[in-house]
Kinemage of the C-alpha trace (Angstrom):
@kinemage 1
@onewidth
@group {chain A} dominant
@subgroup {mainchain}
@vectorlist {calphas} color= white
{ca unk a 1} P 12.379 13.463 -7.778
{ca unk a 2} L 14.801 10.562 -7.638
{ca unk a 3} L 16.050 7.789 -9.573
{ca unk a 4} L 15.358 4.673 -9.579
{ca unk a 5} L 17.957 1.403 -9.520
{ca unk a 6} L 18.183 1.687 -13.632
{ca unk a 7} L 18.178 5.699 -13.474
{ca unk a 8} L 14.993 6.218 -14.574
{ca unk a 9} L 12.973 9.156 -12.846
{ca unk a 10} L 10.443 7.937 -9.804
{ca unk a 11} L 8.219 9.681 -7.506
{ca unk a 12} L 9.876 7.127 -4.875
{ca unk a 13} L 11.833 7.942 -1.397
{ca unk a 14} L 15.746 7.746 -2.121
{ca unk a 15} L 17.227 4.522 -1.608
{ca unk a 16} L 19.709 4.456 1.017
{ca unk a 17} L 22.054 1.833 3.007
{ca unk a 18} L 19.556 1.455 5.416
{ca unk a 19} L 16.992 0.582 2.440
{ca unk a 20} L 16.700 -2.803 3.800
{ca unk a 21} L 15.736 -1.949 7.262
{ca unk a 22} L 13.927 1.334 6.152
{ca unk a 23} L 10.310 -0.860 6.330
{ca unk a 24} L 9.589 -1.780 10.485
{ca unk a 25} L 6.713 -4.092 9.503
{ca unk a 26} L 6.756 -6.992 7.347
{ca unk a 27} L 4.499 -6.767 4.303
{ca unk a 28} L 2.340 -9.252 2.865
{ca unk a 29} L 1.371 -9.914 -0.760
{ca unk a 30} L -2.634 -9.914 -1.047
{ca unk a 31} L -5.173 -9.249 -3.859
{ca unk a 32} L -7.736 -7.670 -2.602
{ca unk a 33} L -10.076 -5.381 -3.549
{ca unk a 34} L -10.218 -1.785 -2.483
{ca unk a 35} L -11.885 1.442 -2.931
{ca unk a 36} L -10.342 4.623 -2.363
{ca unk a 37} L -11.931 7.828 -1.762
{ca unk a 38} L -10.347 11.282 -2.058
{ca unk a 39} L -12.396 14.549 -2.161
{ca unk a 40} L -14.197 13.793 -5.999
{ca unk a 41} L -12.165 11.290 -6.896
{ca unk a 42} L -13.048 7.299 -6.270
{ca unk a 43} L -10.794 4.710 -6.987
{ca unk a 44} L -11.263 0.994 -7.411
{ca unk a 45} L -8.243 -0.847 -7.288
{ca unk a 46} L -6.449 -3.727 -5.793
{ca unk a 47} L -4.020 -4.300 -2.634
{ca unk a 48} L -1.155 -5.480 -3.933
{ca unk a 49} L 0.791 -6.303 -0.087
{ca unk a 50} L -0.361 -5.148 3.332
{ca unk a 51} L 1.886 -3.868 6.602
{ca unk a 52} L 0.739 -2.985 9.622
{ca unk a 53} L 1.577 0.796 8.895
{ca unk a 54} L 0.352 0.621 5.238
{ca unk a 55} L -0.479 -0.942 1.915
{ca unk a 56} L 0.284 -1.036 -1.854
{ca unk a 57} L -2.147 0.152 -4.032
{ca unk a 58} L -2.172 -1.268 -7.556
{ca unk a 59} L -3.551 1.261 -9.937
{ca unk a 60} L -2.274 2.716 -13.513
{ca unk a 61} L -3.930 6.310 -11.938
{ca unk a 62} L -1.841 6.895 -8.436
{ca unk a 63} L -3.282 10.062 -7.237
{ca unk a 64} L -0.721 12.639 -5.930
{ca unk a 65} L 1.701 12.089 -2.744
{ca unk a 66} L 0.379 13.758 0.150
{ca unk a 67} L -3.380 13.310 -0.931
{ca unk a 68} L -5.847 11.990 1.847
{ca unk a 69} L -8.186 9.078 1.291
{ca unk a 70} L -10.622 6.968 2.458
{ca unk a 71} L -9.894 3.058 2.229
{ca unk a 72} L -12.884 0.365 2.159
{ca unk a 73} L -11.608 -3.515 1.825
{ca unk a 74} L -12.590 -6.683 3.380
{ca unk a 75} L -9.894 -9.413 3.855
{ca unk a 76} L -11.409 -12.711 3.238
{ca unk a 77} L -12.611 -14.314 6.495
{ca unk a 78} L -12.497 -10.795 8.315
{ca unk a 79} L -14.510 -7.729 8.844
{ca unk a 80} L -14.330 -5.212 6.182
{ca unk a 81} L -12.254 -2.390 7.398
{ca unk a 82} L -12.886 1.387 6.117
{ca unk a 83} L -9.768 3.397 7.123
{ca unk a 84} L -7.754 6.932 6.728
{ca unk a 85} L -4.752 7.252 5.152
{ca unk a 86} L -2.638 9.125 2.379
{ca unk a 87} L -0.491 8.796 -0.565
{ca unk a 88} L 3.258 8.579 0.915
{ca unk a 89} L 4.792 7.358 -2.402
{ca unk a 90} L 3.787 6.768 -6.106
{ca unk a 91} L 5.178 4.871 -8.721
{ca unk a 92} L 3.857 5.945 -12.040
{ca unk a 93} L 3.395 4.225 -15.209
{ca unk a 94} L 6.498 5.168 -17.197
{ca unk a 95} L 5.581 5.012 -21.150
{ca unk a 96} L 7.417 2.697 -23.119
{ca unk a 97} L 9.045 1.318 -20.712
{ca unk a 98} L 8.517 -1.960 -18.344
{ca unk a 99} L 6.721 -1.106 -14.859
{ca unk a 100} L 4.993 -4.702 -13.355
{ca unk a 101} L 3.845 -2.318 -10.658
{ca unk a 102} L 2.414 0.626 -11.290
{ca unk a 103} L 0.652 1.843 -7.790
{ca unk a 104} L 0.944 4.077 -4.609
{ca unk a 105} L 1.894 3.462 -1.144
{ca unk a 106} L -0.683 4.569 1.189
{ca unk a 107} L 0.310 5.168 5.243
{ca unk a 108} L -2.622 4.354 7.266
{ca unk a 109} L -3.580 7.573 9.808
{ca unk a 110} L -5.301 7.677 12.987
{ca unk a 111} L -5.412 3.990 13.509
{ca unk a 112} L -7.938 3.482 16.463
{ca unk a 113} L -6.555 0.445 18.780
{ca unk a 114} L -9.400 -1.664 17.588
{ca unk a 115} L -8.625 -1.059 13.844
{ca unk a 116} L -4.717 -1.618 14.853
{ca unk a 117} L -5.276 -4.910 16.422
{ca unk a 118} L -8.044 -6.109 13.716
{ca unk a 119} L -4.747 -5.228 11.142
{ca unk a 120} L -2.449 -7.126 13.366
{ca unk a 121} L -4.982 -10.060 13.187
{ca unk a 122} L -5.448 -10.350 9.968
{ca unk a 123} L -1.522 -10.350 9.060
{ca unk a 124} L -0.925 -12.674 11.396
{ca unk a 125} L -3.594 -15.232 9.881
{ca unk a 126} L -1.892 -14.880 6.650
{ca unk a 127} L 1.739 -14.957 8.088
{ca unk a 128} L 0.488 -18.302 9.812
{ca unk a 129} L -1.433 -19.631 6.444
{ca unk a 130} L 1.692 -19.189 4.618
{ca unk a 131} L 4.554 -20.437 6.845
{ca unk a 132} L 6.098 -23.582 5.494
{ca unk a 133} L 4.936 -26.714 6.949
């Protein structure tokens, strides 16, 4: 367990110098709509911002780091993907207290080429939709 930047507890990675350059792919905010399968437990939830590697799962219920899943969204304008991945960071509601963004990171594993370059794809069309004219 760490802290976070105003010393309250978080399930989070440690933030170091290198914090900044700790993330190799650029993430984009979405809203999307995703369900997320582990063992007995399904999940619907939102996409808060998509990587390449990974995405942000908005939820008030973040299931435990570590736990495997089974991801089913559709980007607008693209096929829907359904995907492996697993928790690789939560940050939990924290009673009384103000949390905008209660959620868990999920890695993506065992991207197939076809699934990579379909990801790839997509964040490029909204890297390109949002670029300032």
């Amino acid at each position: 367990m760490t802290s976070d930047r105003d010393g309250r507890a978080s399930s989070r990675p440690p933030e170091s110098e290198d914090s900044a350059n700790r993330r190799e792919h650029d993430r984009f905010e979405v809203t999307w709509a995703v369900d997320c399968v582990a063992d007995d437990t399904f999940l619907f939830a939102s996409i808060a911002n998509i990587s390449q590697m990974g995405i942000f799962v908005r939820t008030e219920e973040p299931l435990a780091i570590g736990t495997p899943l089974v991801l089913s969204f559709a980007p607008p304008g693209h096929e829907p993907f359904k995907l492996e991945g697993a928790v690789a960071w939560v940050n939990k509601v924290r009673e009384g207290s103000d949390n905008p963004n209660p959620g868990m990171g999920v890695r993506f594993l065992g991207l197939t080429l076809d699934h990579r370059e379909r990801l790839v794809e997509v964040i490029r069309t909204i890297a390109y939709v949002r670029e300032p004219s």
